[in-house]
C-alpha positions as MATLAB code, in Angstrom:
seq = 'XXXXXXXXXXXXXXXXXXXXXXXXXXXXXXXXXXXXXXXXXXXXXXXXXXXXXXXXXXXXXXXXXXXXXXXXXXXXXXXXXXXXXXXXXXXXXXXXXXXXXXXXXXXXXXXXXXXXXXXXXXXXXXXXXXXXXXXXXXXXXXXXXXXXXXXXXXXXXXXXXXXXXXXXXXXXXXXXXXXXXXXXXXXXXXXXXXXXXXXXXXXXXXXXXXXXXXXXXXXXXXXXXXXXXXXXXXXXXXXXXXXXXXXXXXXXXXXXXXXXXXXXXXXXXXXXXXXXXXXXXXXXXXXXXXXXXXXXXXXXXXXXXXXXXXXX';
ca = [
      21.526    7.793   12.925;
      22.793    6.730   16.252;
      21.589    3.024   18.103;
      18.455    2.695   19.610;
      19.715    3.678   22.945;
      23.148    5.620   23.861;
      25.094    5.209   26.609;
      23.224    6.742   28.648;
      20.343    4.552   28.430;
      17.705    7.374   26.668;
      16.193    6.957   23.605;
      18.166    7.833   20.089;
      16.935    9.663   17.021;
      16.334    6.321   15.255;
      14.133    4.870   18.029;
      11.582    7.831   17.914;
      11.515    7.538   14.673;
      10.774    3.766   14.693;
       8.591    3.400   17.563;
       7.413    7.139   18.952;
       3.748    7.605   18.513;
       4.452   11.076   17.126;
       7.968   11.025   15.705;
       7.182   14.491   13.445;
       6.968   16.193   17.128;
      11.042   15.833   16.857;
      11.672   15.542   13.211;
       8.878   17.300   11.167;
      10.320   16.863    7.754;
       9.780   12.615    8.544;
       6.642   12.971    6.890;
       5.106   11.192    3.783;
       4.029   13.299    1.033;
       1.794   11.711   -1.289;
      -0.215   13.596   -4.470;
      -2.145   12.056   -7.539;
      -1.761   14.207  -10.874;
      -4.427   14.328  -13.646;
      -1.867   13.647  -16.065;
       2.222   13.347  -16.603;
       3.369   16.523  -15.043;
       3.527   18.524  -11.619;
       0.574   20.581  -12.152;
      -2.303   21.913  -10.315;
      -5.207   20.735  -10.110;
      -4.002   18.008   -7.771;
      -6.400   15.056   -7.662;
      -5.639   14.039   -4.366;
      -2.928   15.159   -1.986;
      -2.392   13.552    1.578;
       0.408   13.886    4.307;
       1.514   11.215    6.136;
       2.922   11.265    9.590;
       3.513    8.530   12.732;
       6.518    5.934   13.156;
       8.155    5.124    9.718;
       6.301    1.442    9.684;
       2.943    3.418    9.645;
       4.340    5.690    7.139;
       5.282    3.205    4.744;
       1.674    1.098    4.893;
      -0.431    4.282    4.485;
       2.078    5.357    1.425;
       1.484    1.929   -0.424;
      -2.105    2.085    0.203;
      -2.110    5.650   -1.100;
      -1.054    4.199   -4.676;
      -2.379    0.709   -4.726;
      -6.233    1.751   -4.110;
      -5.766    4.692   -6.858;
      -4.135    2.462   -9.960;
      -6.349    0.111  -12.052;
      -7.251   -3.072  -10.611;
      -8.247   -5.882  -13.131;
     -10.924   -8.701  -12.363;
     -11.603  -11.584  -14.052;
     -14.515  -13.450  -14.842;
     -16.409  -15.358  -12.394;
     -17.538  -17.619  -15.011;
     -15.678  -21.428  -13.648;
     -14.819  -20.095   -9.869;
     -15.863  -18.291   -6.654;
     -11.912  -17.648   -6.908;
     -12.472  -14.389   -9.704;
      -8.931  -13.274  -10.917;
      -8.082  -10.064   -9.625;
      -4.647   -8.336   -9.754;
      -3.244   -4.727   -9.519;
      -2.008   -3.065  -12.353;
       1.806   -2.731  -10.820;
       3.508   -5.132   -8.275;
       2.965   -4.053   -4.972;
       6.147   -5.303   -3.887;
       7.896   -3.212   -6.179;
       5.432   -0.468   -4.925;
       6.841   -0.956   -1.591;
      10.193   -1.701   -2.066;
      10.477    1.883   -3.256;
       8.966    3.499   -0.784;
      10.795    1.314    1.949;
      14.057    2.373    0.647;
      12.965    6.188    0.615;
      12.177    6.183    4.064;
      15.255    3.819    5.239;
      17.686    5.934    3.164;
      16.803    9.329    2.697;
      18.964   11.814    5.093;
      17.045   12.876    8.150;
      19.294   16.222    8.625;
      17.308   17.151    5.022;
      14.475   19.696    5.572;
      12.784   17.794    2.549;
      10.341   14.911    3.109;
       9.823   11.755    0.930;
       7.352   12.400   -1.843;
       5.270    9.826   -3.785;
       3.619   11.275   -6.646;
       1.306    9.271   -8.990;
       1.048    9.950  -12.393;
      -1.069    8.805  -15.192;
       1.969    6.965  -16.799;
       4.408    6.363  -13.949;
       4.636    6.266  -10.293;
       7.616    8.799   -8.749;
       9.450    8.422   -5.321;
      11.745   10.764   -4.385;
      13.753   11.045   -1.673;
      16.002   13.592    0.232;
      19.221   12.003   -0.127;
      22.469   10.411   -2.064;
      23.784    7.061   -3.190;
      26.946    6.140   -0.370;
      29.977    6.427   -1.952;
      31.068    4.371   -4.762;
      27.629    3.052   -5.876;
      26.044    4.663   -8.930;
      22.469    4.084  -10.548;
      23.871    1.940  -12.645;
      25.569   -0.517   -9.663;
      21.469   -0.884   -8.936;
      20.342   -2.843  -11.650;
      23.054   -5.442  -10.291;
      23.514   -7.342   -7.456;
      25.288   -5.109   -5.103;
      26.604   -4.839   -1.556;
      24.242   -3.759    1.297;
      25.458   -0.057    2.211;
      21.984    1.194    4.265;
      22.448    5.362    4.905;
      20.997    4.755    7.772;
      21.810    1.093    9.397;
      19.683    1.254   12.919;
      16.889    2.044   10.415;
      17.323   -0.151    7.964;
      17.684   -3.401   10.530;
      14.246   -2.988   12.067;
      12.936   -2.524    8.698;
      14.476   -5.433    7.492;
      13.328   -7.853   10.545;
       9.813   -6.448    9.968;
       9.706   -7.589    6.279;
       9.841   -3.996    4.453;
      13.640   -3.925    2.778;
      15.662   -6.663    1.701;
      19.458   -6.871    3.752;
      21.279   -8.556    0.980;
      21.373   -5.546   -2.029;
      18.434   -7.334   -3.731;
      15.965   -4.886   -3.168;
      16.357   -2.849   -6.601;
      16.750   -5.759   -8.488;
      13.668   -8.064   -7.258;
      11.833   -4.359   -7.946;
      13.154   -4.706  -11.609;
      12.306   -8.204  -12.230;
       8.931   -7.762  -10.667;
       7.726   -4.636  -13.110;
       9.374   -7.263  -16.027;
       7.292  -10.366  -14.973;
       4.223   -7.715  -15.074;
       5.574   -6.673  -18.457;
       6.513   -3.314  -17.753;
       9.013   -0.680  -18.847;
      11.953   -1.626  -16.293;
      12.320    0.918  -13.391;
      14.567    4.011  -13.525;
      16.879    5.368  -10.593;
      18.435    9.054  -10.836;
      20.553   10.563   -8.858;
      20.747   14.768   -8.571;
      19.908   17.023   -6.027;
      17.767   14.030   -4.687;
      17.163   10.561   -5.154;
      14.281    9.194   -7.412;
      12.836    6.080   -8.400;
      10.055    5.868  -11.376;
       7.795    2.653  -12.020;
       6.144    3.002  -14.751;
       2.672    1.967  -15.865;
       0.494    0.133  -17.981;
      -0.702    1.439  -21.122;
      -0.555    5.117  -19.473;
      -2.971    4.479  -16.439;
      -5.816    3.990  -18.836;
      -7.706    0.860  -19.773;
     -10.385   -0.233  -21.964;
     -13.419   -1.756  -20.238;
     -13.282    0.323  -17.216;
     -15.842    0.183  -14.557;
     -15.570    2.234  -11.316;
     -16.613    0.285   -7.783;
     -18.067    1.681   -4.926;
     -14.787    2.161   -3.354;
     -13.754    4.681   -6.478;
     -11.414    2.287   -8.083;
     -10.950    1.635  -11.314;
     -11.935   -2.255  -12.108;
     -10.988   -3.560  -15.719;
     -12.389   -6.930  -16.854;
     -10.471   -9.344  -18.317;
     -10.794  -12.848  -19.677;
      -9.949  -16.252  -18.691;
      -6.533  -16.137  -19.478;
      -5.221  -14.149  -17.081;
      -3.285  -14.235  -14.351;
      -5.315  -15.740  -11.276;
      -5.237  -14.951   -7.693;
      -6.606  -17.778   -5.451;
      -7.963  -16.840   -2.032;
      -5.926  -17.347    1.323;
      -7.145  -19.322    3.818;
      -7.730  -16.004    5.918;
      -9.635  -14.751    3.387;
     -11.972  -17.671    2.904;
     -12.272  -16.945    6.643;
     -13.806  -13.662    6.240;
     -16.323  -14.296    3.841;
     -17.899  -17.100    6.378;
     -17.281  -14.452    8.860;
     -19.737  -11.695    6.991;
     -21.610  -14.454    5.509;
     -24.704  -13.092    7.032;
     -23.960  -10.540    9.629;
     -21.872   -6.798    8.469;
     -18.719   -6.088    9.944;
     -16.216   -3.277   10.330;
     -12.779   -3.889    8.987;
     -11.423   -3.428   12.745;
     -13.275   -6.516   13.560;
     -12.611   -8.290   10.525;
      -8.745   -7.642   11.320;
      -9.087   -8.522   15.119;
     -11.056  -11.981   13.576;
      -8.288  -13.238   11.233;
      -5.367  -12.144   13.730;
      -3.533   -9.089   11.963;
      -2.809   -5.583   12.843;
      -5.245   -2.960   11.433;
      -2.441   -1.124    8.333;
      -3.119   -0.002    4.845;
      -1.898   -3.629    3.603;
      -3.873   -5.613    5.543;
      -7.602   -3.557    5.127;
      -6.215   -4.005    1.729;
      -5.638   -7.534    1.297;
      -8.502   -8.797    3.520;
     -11.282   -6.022    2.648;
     -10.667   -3.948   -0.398;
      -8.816   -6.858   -2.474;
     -12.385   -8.981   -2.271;
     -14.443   -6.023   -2.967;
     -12.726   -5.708   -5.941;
     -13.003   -9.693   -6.403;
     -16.436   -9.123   -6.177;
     -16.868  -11.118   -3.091;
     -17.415   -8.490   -0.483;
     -19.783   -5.497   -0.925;
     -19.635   -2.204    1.317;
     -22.876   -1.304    3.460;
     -22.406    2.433    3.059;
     -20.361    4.152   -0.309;
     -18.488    6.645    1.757;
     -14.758    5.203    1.933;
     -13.896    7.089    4.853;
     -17.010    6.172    6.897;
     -15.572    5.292   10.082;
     -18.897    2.849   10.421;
     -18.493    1.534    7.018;
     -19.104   -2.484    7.603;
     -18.864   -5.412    4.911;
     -20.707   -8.116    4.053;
     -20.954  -10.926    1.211;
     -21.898   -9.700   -2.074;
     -24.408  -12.806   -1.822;
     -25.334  -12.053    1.841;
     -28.066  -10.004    3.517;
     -28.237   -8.071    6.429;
     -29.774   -9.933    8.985;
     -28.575   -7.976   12.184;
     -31.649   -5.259   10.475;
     -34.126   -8.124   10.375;
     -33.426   -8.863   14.314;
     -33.380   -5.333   15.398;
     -36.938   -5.268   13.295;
     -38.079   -8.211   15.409;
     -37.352   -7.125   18.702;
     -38.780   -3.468   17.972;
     -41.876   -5.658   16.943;
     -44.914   -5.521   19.427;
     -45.183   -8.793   21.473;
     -48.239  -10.844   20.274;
     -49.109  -13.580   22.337;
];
């Protein structure tokens, strides 16, 4: 990939893929391909299948949030704290950190697009490209030299927070799937490049319950792993304390961008929590609106006033 801008002044390859508000206009293999499998093979029926197009930053969020709101996500008790434990059954950095790489590296020339396919035991990303030269699977699990395919790419991404500049990448993705006490990635390299985190205990649980969002919610006791609430996130419970609101204004209200990682952390994380509840069940509900699980809806108790006769 060539600069952001050539000599000439125009726009390069890399920026419309960056920035462009419909990059697959120019390159239509840029996509996202994302599928959940019933079990541990490539086989139909597929449980869910969704393509993913727009600027590679887009791509990435809406790939993340693909797997993260369709793996289990375990809740604790409520029993000492507002502050219920709640955590996702892989690391979402490592989650992303694949993905990230699969979009910064893969070869754009390829007719292929990334792929992200979720299994009942693993997650698979594969992309359409090679190692550079020199570095094998192997040189991965290490601390290695940064060698981006694609550099122009790979700095935006970097200043934006999605891939590490220092070779770190694979192994902070390693470490991460340890400290959750997982089987340690894998990396293979043949006619394309592929990167498998594995699960928990085969995608299943014991316990399960299923929210109103259609995730799977396991409960678990005291002893494990909490997750406190953010300041921001204290911030939207006061803010749909009483009255429902969408997630675009609950976005807009905290001061973040509307993405697949924020809805997640600031709507779907504290439904799962336990904190939040949905006014509607459909996910895709482009009214749906959120309110505490404690909370009522008032705004129906004004609009029932002021449709009330006036009594003197």
């Amino acid at each position: 990939m060539s600069s952001q801008k050539n000599d000439d002044g125009r726009l390069t390859n890399s920026a419309l893929l960056l920035f462009a508000k419909d990059p697959q206009r120019f390159f239509r293999t840029s996509e996202v391909r994302c599928a959940q499998f019933y079990g541990t093979k490539v086989e139909k029926p597929i449980r869910n299948y969704q393509v993913f197009s727009g600027s590679l930053f887009e791509m990435i969020d809406k790939a993340v949030g693909f797997v993260m709101s369709r793996i289990d996500a375990r809740v604790g008790t409520r029993d000492h704290s507002v502050d219920a434990p709640v955590d996702y059954e892989l690391p979402e950095s490592a989650v992303a950190e694949a993905i990230a790489n699969a979009v910064a590296h893969r070869d754009y020339s390829s007719n292929a697009s990334v792929q992200v396919m979720l299994f009942r035991d693993r997650v698979e990303v594969w992309n359409p490209g090679r190692l550079p030269d020199g570095f094998t699977v192997q040189k991965l699990r290490e601390i290695h030299s940064s060698e981006p395919t694609n550099p122009v790419i790979a700095h935006p991404l970097f200043l934006a927070g999605y891939i590490e500049h220092l070779g770190t990448g694979t192994t902070d993705m390693i470490s991460a799937c340890e400290h959750y006490g997982l089987r340690t990635p894998e990396f293979c390299q043949a006619e394309d490049f592929r990167t498998i985190i594995y699960r928990k205990g085969n995608g299943t649980g014991a316990n399960e319950k299923v929210t109103e969002l259609g995730e799977k919610v396991t409960e678990l006791g005291e002893k494990s792993n909490r997750v406190r609430l953010t300041a921001k996130q204290r911030k939207v419970l006061e803010f749909c304390d009483e009255v429902p609101r969408t997630a675009q204004e609950i976005l807009e209200m905290v001061g973040v961008k509307y993405q697949t990682r924020t809805v997640l952390q600031y709507t779907t994380k504290l439904v799962l929590m336990g904190l939040l509840r949905p006014t509607t069940t459909t996910p895709n509900d482009p009214n749906r609106k959120y309110i505490t699980a404690h909370g009522k809806d008032v705004s129906k108790e004004r609009t029932q006033r002021l449709n009330t006769p006036y009594v003197e």
